[in-house]
N, C-alpha and C positions, 0 to 999 in steps of 0.2 A: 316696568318689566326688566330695561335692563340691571336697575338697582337690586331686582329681582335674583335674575343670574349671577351678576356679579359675589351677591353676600352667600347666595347659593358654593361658592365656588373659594372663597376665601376659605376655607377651611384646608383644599387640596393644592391652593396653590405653592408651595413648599414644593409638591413631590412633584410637580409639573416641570420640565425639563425641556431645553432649546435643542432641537441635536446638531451638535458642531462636528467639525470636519472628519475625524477619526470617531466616529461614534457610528457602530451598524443601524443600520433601520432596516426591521424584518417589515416590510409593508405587503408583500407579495404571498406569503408561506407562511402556514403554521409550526411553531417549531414544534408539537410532535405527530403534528397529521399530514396530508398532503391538501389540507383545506384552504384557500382562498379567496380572493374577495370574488371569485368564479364563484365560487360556493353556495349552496342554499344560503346556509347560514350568515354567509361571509366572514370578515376578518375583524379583529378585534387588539391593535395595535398598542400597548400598553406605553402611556406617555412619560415614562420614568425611565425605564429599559429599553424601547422601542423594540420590544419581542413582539411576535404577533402569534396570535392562538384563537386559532377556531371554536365553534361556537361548544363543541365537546371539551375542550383544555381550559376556557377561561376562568372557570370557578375556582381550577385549580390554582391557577396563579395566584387570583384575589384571596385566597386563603390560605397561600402560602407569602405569600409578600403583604398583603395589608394595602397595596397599590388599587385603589379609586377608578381612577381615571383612564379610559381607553378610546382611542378613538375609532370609531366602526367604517369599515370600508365596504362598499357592496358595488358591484358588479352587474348591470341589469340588460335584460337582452330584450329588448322592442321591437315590435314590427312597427314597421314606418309606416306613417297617415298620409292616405294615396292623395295625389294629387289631383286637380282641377277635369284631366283632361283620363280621370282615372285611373293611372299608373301613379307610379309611386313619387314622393317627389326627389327633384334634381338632389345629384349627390353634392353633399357640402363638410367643409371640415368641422367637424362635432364639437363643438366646444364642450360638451358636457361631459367628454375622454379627458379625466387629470389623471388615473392609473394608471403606471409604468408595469403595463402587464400587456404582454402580447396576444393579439387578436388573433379570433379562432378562422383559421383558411378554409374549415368544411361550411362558415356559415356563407349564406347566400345575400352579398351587400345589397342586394337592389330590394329586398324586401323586410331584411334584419339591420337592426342598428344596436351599439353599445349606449349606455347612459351609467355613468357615475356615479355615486351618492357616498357622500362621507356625515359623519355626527359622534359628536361627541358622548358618550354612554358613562354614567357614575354608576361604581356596584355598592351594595349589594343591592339598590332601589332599579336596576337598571333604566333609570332616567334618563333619556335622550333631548340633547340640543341639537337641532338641523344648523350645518352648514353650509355657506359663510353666513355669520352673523358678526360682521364686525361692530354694530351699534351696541349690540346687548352682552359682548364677550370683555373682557377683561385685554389689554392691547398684549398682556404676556402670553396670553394662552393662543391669540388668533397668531403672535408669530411662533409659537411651537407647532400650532394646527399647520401653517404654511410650508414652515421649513422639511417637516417630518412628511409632506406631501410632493414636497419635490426634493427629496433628499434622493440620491442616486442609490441604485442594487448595490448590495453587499458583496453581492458574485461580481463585479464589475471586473476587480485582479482578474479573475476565473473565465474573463469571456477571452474568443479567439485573437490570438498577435499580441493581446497586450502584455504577455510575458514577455514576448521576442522585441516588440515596442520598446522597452524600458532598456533596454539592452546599448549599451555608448561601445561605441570603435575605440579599443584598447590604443594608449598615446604610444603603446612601444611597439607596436602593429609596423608601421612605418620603417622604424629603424632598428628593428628587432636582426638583431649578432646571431648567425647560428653557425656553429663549430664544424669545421670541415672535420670528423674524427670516422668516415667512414661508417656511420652507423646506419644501416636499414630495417626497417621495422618487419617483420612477417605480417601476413594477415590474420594469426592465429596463434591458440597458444602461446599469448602474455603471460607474463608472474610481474609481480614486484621485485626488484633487483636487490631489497633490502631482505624482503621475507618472504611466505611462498604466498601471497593473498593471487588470486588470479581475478576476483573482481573490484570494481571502479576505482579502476587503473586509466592513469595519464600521460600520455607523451609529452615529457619536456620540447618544447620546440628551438630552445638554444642548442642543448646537449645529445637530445634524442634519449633521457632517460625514462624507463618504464617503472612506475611509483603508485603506489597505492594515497586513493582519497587520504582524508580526514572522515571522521565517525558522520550521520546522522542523529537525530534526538530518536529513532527508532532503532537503533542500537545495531543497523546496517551502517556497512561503510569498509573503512578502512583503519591504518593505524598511522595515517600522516605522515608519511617518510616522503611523499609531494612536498607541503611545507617545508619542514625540514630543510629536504637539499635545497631550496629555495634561500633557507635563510643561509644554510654555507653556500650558496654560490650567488645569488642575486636573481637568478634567470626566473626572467617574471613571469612568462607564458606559457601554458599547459593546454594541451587538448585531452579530450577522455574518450579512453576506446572504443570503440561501441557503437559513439556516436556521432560518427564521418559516413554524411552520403552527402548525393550530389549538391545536394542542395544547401550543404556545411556542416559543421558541427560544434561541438559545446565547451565554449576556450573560456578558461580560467584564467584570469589577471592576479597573482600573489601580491604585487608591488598594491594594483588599485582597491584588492580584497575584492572581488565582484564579480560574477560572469560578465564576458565582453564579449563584443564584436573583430571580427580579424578580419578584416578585407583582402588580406594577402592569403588567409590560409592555404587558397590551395597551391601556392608557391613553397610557401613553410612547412606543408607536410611535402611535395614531392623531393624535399632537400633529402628525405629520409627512403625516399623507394614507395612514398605511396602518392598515384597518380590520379587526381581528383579530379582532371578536365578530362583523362580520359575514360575515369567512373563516368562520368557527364555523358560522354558520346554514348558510352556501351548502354548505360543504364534508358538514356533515352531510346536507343536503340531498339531494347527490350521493351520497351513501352509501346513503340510507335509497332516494331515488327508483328509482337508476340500478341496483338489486340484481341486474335481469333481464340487460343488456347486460355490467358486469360477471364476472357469473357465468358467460357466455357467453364471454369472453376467454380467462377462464381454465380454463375446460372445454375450451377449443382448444387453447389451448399443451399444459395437460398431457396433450392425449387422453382426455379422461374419455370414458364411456360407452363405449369401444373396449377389448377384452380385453387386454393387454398382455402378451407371454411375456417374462417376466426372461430376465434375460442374468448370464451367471457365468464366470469366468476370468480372464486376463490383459488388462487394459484395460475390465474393467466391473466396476469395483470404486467403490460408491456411498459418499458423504460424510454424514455424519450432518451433521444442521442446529445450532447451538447456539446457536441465537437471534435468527434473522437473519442466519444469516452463509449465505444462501444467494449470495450473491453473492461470496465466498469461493470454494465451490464450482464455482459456473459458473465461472469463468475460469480453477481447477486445471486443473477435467477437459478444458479447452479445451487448456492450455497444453500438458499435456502427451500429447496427440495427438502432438503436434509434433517428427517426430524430432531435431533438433539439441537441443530439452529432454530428449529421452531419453537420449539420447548424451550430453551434458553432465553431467549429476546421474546418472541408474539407469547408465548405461554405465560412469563413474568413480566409481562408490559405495565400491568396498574402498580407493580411494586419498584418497576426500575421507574418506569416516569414521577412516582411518589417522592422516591429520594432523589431524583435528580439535581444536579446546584442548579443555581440560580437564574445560570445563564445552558438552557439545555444545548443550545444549538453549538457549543463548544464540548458536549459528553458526548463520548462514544458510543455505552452501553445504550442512553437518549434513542441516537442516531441510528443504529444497530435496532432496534427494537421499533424505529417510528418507519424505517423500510419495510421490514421485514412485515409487520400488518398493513403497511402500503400493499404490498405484491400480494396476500394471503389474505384480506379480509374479504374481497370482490368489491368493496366500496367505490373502486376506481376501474372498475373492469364491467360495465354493465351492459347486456344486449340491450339494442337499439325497439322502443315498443314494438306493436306491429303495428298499431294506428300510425304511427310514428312513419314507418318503412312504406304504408301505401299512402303517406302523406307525401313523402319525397317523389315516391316514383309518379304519384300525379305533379308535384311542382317542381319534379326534379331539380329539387333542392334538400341542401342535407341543416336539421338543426343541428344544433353542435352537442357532440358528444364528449364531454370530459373525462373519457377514457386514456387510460397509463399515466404514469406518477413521472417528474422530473428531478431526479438526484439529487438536484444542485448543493444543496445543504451537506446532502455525507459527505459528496466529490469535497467541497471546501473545505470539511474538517479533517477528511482522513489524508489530504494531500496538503497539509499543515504542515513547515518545517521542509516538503521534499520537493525540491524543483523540477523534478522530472511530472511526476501525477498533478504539479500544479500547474503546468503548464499545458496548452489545450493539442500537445502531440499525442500521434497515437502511440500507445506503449504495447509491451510483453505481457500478453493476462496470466502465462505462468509465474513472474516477477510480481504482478498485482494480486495475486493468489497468495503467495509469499509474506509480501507487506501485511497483506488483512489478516492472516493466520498471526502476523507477529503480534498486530494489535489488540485483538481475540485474547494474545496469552496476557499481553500487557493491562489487559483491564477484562479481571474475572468477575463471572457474573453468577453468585453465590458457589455453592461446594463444589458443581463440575463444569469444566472448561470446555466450550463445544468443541473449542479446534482437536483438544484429545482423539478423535473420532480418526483424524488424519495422521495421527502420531505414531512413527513405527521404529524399532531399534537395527540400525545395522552393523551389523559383525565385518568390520574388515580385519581379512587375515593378508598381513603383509609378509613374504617370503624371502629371504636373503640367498640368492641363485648360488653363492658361493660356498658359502656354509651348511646352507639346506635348511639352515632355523627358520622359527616363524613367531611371528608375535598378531595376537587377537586382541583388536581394538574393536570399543562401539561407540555409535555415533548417534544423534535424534534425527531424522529427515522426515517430510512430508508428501516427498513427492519423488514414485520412482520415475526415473531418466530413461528412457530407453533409447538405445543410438540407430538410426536407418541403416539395416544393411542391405546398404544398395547392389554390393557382390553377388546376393542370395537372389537379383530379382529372376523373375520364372518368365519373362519375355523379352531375353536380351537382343533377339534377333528382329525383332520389332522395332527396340528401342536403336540396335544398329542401322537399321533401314532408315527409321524416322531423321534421325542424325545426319544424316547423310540425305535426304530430300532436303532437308530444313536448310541445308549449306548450300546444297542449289539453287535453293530460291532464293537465297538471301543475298548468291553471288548476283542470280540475273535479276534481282529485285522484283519474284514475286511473291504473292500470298505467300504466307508459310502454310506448309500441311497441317492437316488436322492432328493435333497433340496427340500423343502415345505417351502414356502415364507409367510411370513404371511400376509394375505389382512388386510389391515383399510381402513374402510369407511373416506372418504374425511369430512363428515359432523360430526366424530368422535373429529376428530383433529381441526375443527373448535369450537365445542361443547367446551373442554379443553382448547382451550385459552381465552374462553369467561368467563368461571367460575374464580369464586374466587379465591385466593388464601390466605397461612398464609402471615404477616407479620413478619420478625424476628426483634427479637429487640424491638419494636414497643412499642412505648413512648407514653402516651396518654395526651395531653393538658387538657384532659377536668380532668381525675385521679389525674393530675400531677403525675404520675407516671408509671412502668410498664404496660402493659394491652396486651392483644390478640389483635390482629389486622387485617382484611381482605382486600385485594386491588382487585380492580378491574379494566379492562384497556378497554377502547372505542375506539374509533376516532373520534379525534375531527375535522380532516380533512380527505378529502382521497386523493391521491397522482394521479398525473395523469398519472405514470406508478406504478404498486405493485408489490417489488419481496418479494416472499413468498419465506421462508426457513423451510425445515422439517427437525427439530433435529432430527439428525440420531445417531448422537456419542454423546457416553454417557463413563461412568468407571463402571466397574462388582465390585464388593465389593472384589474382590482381587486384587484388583489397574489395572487389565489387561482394557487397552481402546478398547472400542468394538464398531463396526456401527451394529444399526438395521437393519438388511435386513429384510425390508418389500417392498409391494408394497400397497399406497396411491393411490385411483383412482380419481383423480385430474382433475378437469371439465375443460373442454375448455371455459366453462364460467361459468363467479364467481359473484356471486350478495351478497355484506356483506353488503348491506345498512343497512339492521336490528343492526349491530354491531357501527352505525355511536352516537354519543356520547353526551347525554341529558341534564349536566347540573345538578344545584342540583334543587331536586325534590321538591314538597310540598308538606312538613310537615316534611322534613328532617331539622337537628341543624347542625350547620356548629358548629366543633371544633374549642377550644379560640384559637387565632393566639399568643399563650405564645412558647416561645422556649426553648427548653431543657435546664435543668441545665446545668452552665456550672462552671468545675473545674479550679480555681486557686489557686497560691499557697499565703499565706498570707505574706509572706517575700522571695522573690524570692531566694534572696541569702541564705538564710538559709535552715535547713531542710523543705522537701515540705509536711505540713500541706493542707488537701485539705477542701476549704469552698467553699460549697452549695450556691446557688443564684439565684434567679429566675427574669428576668426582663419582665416583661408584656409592656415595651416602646419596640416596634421595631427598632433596631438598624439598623446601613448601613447596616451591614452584622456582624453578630454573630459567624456562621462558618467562619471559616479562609480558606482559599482555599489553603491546603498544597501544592501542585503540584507550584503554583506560587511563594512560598514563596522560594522553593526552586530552582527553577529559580536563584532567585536573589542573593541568597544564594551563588548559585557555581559560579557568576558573583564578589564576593569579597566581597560581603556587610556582616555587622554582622546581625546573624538571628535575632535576637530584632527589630531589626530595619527594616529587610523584613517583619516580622508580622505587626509591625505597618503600612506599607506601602499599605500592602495587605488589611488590615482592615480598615484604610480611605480613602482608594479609592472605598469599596464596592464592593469586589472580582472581581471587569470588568479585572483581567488580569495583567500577569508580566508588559508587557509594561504601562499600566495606572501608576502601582506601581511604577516602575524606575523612571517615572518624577516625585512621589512624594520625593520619595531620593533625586533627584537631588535636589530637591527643598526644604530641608530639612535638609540635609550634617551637615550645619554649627552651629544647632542646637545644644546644652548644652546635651541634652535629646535626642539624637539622639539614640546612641544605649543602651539605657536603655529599661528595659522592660515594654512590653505592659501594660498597665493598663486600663482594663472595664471601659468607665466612667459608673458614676453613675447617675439615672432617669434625673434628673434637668439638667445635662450638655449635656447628648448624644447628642442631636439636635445643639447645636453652636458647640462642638468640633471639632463633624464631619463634620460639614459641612464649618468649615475654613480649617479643614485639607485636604476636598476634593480638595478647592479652589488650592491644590500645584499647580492642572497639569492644569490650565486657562489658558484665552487669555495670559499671560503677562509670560509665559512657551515657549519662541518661539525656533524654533532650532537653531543652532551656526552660527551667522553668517556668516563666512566665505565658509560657504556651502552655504546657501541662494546666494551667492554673485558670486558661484562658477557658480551655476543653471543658475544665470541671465546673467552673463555674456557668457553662452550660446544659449542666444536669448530667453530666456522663461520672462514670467511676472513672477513680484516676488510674489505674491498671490496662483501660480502654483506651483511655488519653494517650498512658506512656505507651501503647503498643501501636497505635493507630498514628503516633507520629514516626517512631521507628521503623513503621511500612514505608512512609513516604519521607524518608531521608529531612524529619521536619519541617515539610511543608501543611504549613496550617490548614489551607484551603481543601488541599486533598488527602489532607487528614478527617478531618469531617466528613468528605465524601466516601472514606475509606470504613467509616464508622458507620455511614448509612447504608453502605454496600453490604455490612456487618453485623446484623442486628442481632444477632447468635452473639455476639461478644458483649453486648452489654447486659447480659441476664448470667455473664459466668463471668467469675473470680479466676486471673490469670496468675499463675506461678511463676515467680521470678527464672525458672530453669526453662520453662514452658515460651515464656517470653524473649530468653536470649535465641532458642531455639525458632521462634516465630521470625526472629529481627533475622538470622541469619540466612532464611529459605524466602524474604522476602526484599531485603534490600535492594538486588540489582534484579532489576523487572525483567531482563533482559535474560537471565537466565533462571526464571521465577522456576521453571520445570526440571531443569537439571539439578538447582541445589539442595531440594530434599535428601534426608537419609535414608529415603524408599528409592531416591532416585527416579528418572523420568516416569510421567503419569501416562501407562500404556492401555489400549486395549486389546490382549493377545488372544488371538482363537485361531480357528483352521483358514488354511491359504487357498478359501475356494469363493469365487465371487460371480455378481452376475452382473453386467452392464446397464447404467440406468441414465447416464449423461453423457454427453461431449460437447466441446468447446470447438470449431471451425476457424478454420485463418483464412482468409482470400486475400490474396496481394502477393507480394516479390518481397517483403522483408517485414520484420515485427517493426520499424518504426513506421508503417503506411497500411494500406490494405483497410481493412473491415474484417469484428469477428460478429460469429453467429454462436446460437445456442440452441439444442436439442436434449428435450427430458423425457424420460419413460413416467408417463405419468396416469393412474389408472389404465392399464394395461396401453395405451395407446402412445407414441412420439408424439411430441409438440415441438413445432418450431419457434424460440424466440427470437424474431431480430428486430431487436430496439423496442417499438410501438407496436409491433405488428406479431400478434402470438395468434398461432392458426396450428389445427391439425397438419401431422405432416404424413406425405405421403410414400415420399420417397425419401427416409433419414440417410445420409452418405456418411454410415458410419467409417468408411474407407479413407476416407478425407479427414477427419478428426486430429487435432494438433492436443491436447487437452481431455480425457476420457475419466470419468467418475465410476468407477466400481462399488457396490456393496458387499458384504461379506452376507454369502449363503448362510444361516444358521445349521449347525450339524443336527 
């Protein structure tokens, strides 16, 4: 028998695979189901890729890879054989438990036990070998069986600490220099001191300067002028705004390149005016005082004390929490209320999961689409029998229910590349709303982009106080802002009384009073984002110089869903971060038509279209002499778009020569840029520095240097050749590498994503024009010649979600979620999705509108 097996097995043993130390093992999770070795079916662990796919996925693999050999995991729930004296017998450690899968708390130990089973399964015979059979197995296969059985989770990065774990005590922490130059930080209102960025900004902790990041691979970030001053001046340690509470914050080592630990921080930020031991006192303070009003917040949002009837089916299917990632959660089960996300991902699921690559559990669109019928199919949402229900309440005990799905797999993928979402704190679900929208654009899932649905234009009219002129800009956003105006509330004498007990008690140490929440009128808050505001900075074309400046913001589209955000967290002027508890009474319907965006008026002067002075040095190499100069010829681009420049920069090139790239290509994007390098290398004057042309030349310069990335820019042949010789036309090839800046892999997947393109003949005009709306992903929406992809109609909506925050600041707390769903509120939080009965739409940080159809 075992020469049996063995000769059985030499045919597969090639594609049989040991997993070593950097290699994933899916053992727990199906990469496109929420199925596991819990599972009816169980799991089916492919020993080549170690992907694991449920008993609905595995065909697919085997007929997409040709891979054999799987090893099968199941999951078995027994009742235990009573013992002698009748009861069950003593409890004992299970040897028959080898899955690294966590056991179900609703089961009842003293009568339920777990039992294991693994075997090895050949397809297409599905022929099973019971395991251990070390006599009859092959000594290679029993140690891939072995290793791939105790190889550790894939989420292991992803579980709690072990971001902050990995984390060394910076070496300059100790003897860290910091410059007596008088500088104090405010708690609000950062810029960048190179350029106007106002987000993921760092305090220098030598110099106390305020600097913008470096880029993200999701095309968030900054433009590196942090690095930068770092390399002209040395100064190794950086903190980032944001993210200073009591408990620390997130310091940057340039010298060590790494997040570090700073054991002095709160010594090195009070050098600058902010006092972190005494955020310490107050914030505990807040903690220990405020327990009553607190606990009161959050007994509202979630409905405590109210009975709550679960909800089970199709579209109430609850999210397990993994550590703060409930804000994760709220914005899934938000999103995909939304039928265009339904429709996009669960409606083309056999065609996205069909081309998926090889490795699904690293695709988005995968991932996107294996949630999305997670939450929407009811498969994971199922009432409890009723045999079942008078079963328990005689043995009052519960079997177990494999009710709600666990993220872990999208959290891992979509918080790839960003240390913030991959680390197990709690975040901004407006900022994680943000991210998913970007990635949505970043990887479209056939001819319409669901996130379009959020996509709306705004008309800023900025006004020059001196001159009277005005000039109309627009902008892409997804999310209107709305500011608390706490001036507007309609119970100020309330909130003066309550103020005033609160400091009594707190002098004679006791209880604080019962909270007094301050109401804002909804039409307050709308009032405040409609009016003006200053400009800072503000440069006047028409002065040529400094001036006051007012903006004003419209719509110049309206969006065919609106999520409205009410700034709630703000900074106290002793750096403590603090949420508004108010309560906004927030219409079930919303008409902004009035705020929809007009255009410039008559008798209004449009500001000259001159651009700002701009500083060079007259001898690069030498000392930097700075000359004035003003061009009234519009160039490509004037601004240089730092973020790209550095891009290309940390790719090896000399920065001279990314600036010039950046600048005649007309800031469309690193990838535009790289092809003018390529195209460019050999040049004498390559990494010399930029020089403005001058009036007379601007027009030819630029526009031969634009010429690098043309038709006659084609990508390497030996790829085109690669493509084709995998049955694709080569028109397919050269456009579907031109998407992906010549990346092979997702060139392919760019073609699968595309199957309209391999049935049409592309034209070379057709083609430059494809390469040019799709190179920088990052701005895939803005650079068509239709311009951003809107959907405009009437500014009248009607309320159907909210987002909740409980807690003192976005980096702590808990969110919750509430959906208008079949005429009734559901409340999600986490696992637990029940009719609600009391929705506090008043409390809402995060609010979803749809657009009424006219």
């Amino acid at each position: 028998a075992a020469g049996d097996l063995g000769e059985l097995l030499v045919p597969y043993m090639p594609t049989i695979r040991v997993p070593k130390s950097g290699d994933r093992v899916y053992k727990t999770e199906c990469a496109f189901s929420y199925d596991s070795p819990d599972s009816e079916g169980g799991l089916y662990v492919c020993m080549n890729t170690f992907l694991g796919f449920g008993r609905e996925h595995i065909e697919r693999h085997y007929r997409k890879t040709g891979q054999c050999v799987y090893l099968h995991l199941k999951r078995h729930i027994i009742e235990k054989v009573p013992g002698a004296s009748g009861g069950a017998l003593p409890k004992r450690r299970n040897a028959k438990l080898f899955l690294d899968l966590e056991t179900n708390s609703d089961l009842n130990g003293d009568d339920f036990e777990y039992e294991d089973e693994a075997k090895l399964v050949l397809f297409p015979d599905h022929y099973e070998i019971s395991l251990p059979n070390i006599e009859e197995l092959p000594a290679l296969v029993t140690i891939a069986c072995d290793a791939l059985l105790s190889a550790k989770s894939p989420y292991k990065k992803q579980e709690p600490d072990s971001w902050e774990e990995e984390l060394q005590a910076s070496k300059h922490a100790k003897t860290l220099v910091q410059l007596d130059n008088g500088v104090r930080i405010p708690p609000s209102g950062w810029k960048c001191s190179k350029c106007d960025l106002r987000d993921n900004l760092w305090l220098n902790l030598t110099d106390g300067s305020v600097l913008c990041g470096k880029w993200f691979f999701d095309g968030s970030g900054g433009n590196g002028h942090a690095i930068e001053h770092y390399k002209e001046t040395g100064y190794p340690l950086a903190v980032k705004l944001g993210t200073i509470t009591p408990d620390g914050a997130d310091v940057y080592s340039f010298d060590e390149e790494e997040p570090v630990l700073d054991p002095h921080i709160a010594k090195h930020l009070a050098h600058f005016g902010i006092d972190m031991l005494q955020m310490q006192v107050v914030e505990n303070g807040l903690r220990d005082n405020d327990i009553k009003p607190r606990v009161s917040e959050w007994e509202v949002i979630q409905e405590a004390g109210v009975k709550l009837k679960p909800m089970y089916g199709p579209g109430y299917t609850g999210m397990k929490n993994l550590g703060n990632s409930c804000y994760l959660n709220a914005v899934m089960q938000a999103i995909f209320s939304i039928p265009e996300f339904q429709r996009a991902y669960v409606g083309n699921l056999p065609r996205i999961f069909d081309y998926s690559p090889l490795d699904p559990t690293q695709d988005f669109n995968t991932q996107m689409a294996k949630l999305g019928h997670g939450l929407l199919s009811g498969q994971y949402s199922k009432p409890p029998m009723k045999s079942e229900l008078i079963e328990q309440v005689m043995k009052e005990e519960h079997k177990p229910q494999h009710n709600g799905i666990s993220p872990q797999m999208f959290k891992a993928f979509i918080s790839k590349g960003h240390p913030e979402y991959a680390s197990s704190r709690q975040q901004d679900a407006q900022e994680f709303f943000l991210h998913l929208v970007n990635l949505v654009e970043r990887n479209p899932v056939g001819s319409e982009n669901p996130s379009d649905v959020f996509r709306f234009l705004v008309e800023e009219r900025t006004q020059c106080c001196q001159s009277r002129k005005v000039r109309y800009t627009e902008r892409v956003d997804y999310i209107m802002q709305l500011p608390v105006a706490m001036e507007a509330a309609t119970n100020k004498d309330e909130l003066i009384a309550y103020e005033l007990k609160r400091r009594e008690a707190e002098a004679a140490r006791r209880p604080p009073p019962e909270l007094v929440r301050a109401k804002i009128p909804f039409r307050a808050c709308l009032q405040a984002f409609s009016e003006p505001s200053n400009v800072e900075d503000f440069w006047s074309s028409a002065l040529q110089a400094k001036s006051a400046g007012v903006k004003t913001s419209r719509f110049a589209s309206f969006p065919e869903y609106l999520v409205v955000q009410i700034k709630k967290f703000t900074f106290g002027l002793d750096w403590i971060p603090k949420k508004l508890d108010v309560s906004v009474d927030m219409p079930d319907f919303l008409d902004i038509s009035h705020l929809r965006a007009r255009g410039l008026q008559p008798g209004e002067e449009e500001l000259p279209d001159i651009a700002p002075p701009i500083i060079i040095p007259d001898d690069p190499k030498g000392p930097f002499q700075p000359t004035l100069f003003y061009d009234s010829v519009i160039l490509l681009a004037l601004d240089i778009d730092e973020s790209s420049v550095m891009q290309l920069a940390e790719m090896g090139f000399p920065l001279e020569a990314c600036r010039k790239a950046v600048y005649y290509t007309g800031n469309l994007g690193a990838e535009v840029a790289f092809n003018w390098i390529i195209a460019h290398m050999e040049e004498p004057d390559f990494a010399e520095p930029l020089v403005i042309p001058a009036f007379g030349e601007a027009a030819s310069s630029g526009a031969s240097a634009f010429g690098g990335f043309g038709l006659d820019n084609q990508p390497p042949e030996e790829m085109v050749a690669m493509i084709i010789s995998m049955g694709f036309q080569r028109d397919v090839a050269v456009q579907a590498l031109k998407a992906t800046n010549n990346n092979l892999e997702r060139a392919l997947e760019w073609i699968f994503s595309h199957p309209e393109m391999e049935e049409e003949e592309t034209e070379p005009a057709l083609d430059m024009m494809n390469m040019a709306n799709n190179v920088n992903a990052n701005v895939l929406s803005e650079t068509g010649s239709e311009g951003p992809r809107i959907k405009d109609g009437p500014g009248r909506y009607e309320l159907f979600g909210f987002i909740s925050h409980m807690g003192t600041s976005t980096m702590s707390g808990h969110y919750v979620c509430h959906l208008k769903k079949e005429g009734r509120w559901v409340i999600y939080n986490d696992l637990r999705v029940c009719a609600s009965e009391r929705p506090p739409k008043d409390l809402g940080y995060i609010y979803f509108y749809r657009r009424i159809p006219s």
